[in-house]
C-alpha positions, 0 to 999 in steps of 0.5 A: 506432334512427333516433330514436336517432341522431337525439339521441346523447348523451355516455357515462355515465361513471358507469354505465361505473363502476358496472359496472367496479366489478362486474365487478372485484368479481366477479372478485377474489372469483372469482379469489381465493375458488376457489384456496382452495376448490381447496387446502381442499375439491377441485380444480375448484370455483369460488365467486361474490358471486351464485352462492355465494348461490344455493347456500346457497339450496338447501342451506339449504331441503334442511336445512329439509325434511330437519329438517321433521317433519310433524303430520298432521290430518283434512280434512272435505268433504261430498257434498251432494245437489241438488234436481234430482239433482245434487250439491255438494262442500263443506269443512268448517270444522274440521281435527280433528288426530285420527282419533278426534276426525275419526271422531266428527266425522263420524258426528255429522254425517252424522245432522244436516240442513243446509241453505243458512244465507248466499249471498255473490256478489262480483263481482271483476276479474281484470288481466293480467301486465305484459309480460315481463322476462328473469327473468319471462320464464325463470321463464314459460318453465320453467313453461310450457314446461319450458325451462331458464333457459339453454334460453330465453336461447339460444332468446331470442338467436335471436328478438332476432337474428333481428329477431323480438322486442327486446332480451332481458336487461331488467328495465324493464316499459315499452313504447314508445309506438309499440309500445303504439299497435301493439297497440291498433290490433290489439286493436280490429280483432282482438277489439273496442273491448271488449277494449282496456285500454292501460296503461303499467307502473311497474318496482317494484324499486329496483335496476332499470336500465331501460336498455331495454323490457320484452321484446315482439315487434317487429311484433305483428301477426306471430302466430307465426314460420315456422322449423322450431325449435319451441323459438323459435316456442313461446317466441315465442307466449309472448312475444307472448301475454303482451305483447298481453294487457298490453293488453287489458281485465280480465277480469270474474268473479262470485264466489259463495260457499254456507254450510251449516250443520247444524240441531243441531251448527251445523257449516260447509261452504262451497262456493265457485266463481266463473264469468266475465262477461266474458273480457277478457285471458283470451280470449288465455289461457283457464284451464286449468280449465273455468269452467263447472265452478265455476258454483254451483247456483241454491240459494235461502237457508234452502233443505234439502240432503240429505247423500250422504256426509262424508269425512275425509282423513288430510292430512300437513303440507308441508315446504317446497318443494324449488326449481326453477329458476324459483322460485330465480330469483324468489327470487334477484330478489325478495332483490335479488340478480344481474342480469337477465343473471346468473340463467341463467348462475348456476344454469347454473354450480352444474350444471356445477360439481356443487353442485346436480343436478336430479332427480326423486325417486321417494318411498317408499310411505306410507298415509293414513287415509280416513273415511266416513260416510253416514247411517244407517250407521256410519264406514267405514274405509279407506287410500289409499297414496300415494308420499311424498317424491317430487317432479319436476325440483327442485334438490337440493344435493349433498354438496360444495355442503354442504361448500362452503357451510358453509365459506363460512358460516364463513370467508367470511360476507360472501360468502354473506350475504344482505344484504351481497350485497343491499347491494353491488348498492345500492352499484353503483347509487349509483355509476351515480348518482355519489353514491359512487365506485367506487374506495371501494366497491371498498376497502371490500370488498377489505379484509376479503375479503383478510384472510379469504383469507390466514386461510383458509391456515390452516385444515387439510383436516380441519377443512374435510371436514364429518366426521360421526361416525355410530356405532360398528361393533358387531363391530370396535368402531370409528367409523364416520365420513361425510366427504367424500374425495378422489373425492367422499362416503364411508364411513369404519370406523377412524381414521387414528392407528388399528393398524388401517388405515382402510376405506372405501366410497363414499357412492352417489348417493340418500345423502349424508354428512348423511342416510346412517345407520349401518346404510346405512354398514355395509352399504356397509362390507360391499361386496364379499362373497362371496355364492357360487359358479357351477357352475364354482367361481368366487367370485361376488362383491356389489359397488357401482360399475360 
């Protein structure tokens, strides 16, 4: 600060611009954009050049595993034994995609003899992290620490404003060459000479501002902070960890690597482990995992294992994986779309406005084929059940953020474009560098953003309510139909313009207009019913709700 004001400089009037220019941007689209979404869809929803985008994000992956059909294959492993009683679990070269070719597989090979056919020893360094940036450090905390991007911006304000750590909405990697000093000075004195690596950090994205460094602690000597928010002292060990490790040497690792290879069928495993020389970094972040269990045994090559037992596991194929918020935010950053300070606020906002929930999700029961074979003996058989489906704390769209989304898609492609989005944050940056004026950029944009607003008067409820017609009801033979009603998803048996008058049954939450069947329909059509009487004659009664 005292550096600071010893040079003041003029105001850049140019990055005064590009900012105005964002912010009157966001706001025609803000203030225009979700009276439409108002009249067309339901009352109290919004849309926004970032967080519109982030929606189609994860509506448009909750299509992809919805879609997703899974091929099974066979993964081989075998059990070898040691020459001093121990024992080595390798896998093998092959997915068989059958249980018949898996199970032939095996009892091949569990008559073979192996032996050590090439041993690979590599030796490899492992770097630390670059200090943190607001996305890195919101993406670091909900992994580490289960805090919600909100959670850790709220929790960083109190650190910045207590004068614990420096200014947390950045995108720079750099560190001030004090601060850097600092640090050395306690590497040295704390772990050794050794463990000192000073290293100055290059921001790759093109779009970063750089107006400030990287997140770090303001006095790095302070280890932890006194207080009695455990959130702020977690948060602040992360922050110091990640910033002092920046600092310090590589870590040293010696890779190894065991083929084995059967004497008639010339079938592979391979064995892999790797142990640390030196720790370097990772003496301020040990692995989780404990190296000693990666240390490979001192087998010689040509040398003979014996084999325990071959199994091959029934692997389903992955869907992709469902976001969590730390994922959206890397995937938001790495598309070049929003700002440091835009990501906690955005996902905030498509929570609050019920287009994504955050939920864990149960599964359902499933079972998965395990084969085994030892030697001397035939395969054996058995199942394992599993729960499939099921994930824990991921953002899932709900029906009105599907509704929204494919509205947008339709009338408004711009704003949920990737690229168009990514474009107009290269637009702001051209006008921080006066090589476009922010008036153009503005007009260019407002045009055809204008015309699509009154278009979209227009276009009737209907057209917008995503029906989906699901079958026929086979006692009344009429439709019945998905949409999406004035209270929210719902169940329709009949049309409108039917003699009879429509019913309908609220869609409950686990089913959505795009997943639920027909006979899912039909039983929540059938709600209430009459399921008895208690001893006093009074009806008893089946019903969803409260």
């Amino acid at each position: 600060i005292e550096q600071a004001l010893k040079r003041p400089r003029p105001i850049d009037i140019d990055l005064v611009n590009a900012q105005q220019a964002r912010r009157i941007l966001d706001r025609l689209v803000g203030y225009q954009l979700s009276p439409v979404l108002w009249k067309k869809v339901q009352r109290g929803l919004s849309a926004g050049r970032v967080q519109s985008v982030a929606v189609r994000l994860i509506v448009e992956r909750e299509r992809e595993i919805t879609t997703f059909s899974s091929t099974p294959y066979y993964k081989i492993t075998a059990v070898f034994s040691l020459p001093d009683g121990g024992e080595l679990l390798a896998e093998g070269q092959s997915k068989p995609a059958t249980a018949e070719a898996a199970r032939q597989l095996l009892q091949q090979l569990a008559d073979d003899s192996f032996a050590v056919s090439e041993i690979k020893k590599t030796p490899a360094s492992r770097n630390p992290a670059p200090p943190f940036t607001t996305s890195t450090l919101q993406q670091a905390a909900s992994n580490r620490l289960g805090f919600s991007p909100k959670q850790t911006m709220m929790l960083a304000q109190r650190l910045y404003e207590s004068g614990h750590i420096t200014y947390m909405r950045t995108d720079s990697l750099s560190l001030s060459p004090l601060a850097v000093k600092q640090m050395a000075d306690h590497i040295e004195k704390t772990y050794g000479r050794q463990y000192l690596q000073t290293r100055r950090y290059k921001t790759k994205s093109a779009g970063a501002q750089e107006a400030h460094e990287a997140i770090r602690p303001t006095d790095i000597s302070k280890t932890a902070i006194t207080g009695k928010d455990s959130g702020q002292n977690r948060l602040y060990r992360l922050i110091w960890r990640r910033t002092l490790a920046s600092q310090m040497a590589a870590a040293q690792l010696e890779k190894t690597t065991l083929n084995i290879t059967g004497a008639s069928s010339r079938y592979r495993f391979t064995a892999s482990g790797a142990i640390v020389r030196f720790d370097g970094f990772l003496k301020l972040d040990p692995p989780k995992t404990d190296a000693a269990s990666d240390v490979m045994p001192p087998l010689k090559q040509g040398e003979k294992l014996g084999v325990l037992r071959i199994m091959a596991a029934e692997t389903p194929e992955r869907p992709p994986s469902r976001y969590t918020e730390a994922s959206l935010i890397r995937q938001l950053e790495a598309m070049g779309i929003g700002r440091p300070s835009t990501y906690a606020p955005t996902i905030s906002t498509i929570i609050d406005r019920g287009y994504v929930v955050k939920r864990d999700l149960p599964g359902v029961p499933g079972e998965l084929l395990r084969l085994r074979a030892v030697p001397g003996r035939p395969v054996e058989q058995s199942a394992e059940t599993i729960m499939v489906g099921a994930d824990k704390g991921k953002l899932m769209p709900t029906d009105i953020a599907n509704l929204v989304n494919d509205f947008l898609t339709s009338h408004f492609t711009n704003i949920v474009d990737y690229d168009f989005t990514k474009e107009l944050e290269g637009e702001f940056d051209q006008i921080a560098k006066q090589k476009k004026p922010w008036q153009k950029v503005l007009e260019k944009f407002y045009g055809p953003f204008k015309q699509a607003v009154d278009n979209a008067e227009n276009i009737s409820r209907a057209e917008v309510a995503g029906a989906r017609e699901l079958g026929v009801d086979p006692k009344s033979k009429r439709p019945v139909i998905a949409r999406m009603g004035r209270f929210g998803p719902m169940v329709q048996l009949g049309r409108a313009e039917d003699a009879a008058k429509p019913e309908f049954a609220s869609i409950p939450t686990g089913q959505s207009i795009e997943t639920v069947t027909l006979e899912e329909a039909l039983q929540l059509l059938a709600l209430p019913r009459q399921v008895g009487r208690t001893a006093d004659g009074k009806i008893i009664e089946a019903n969803s709700g409260r």
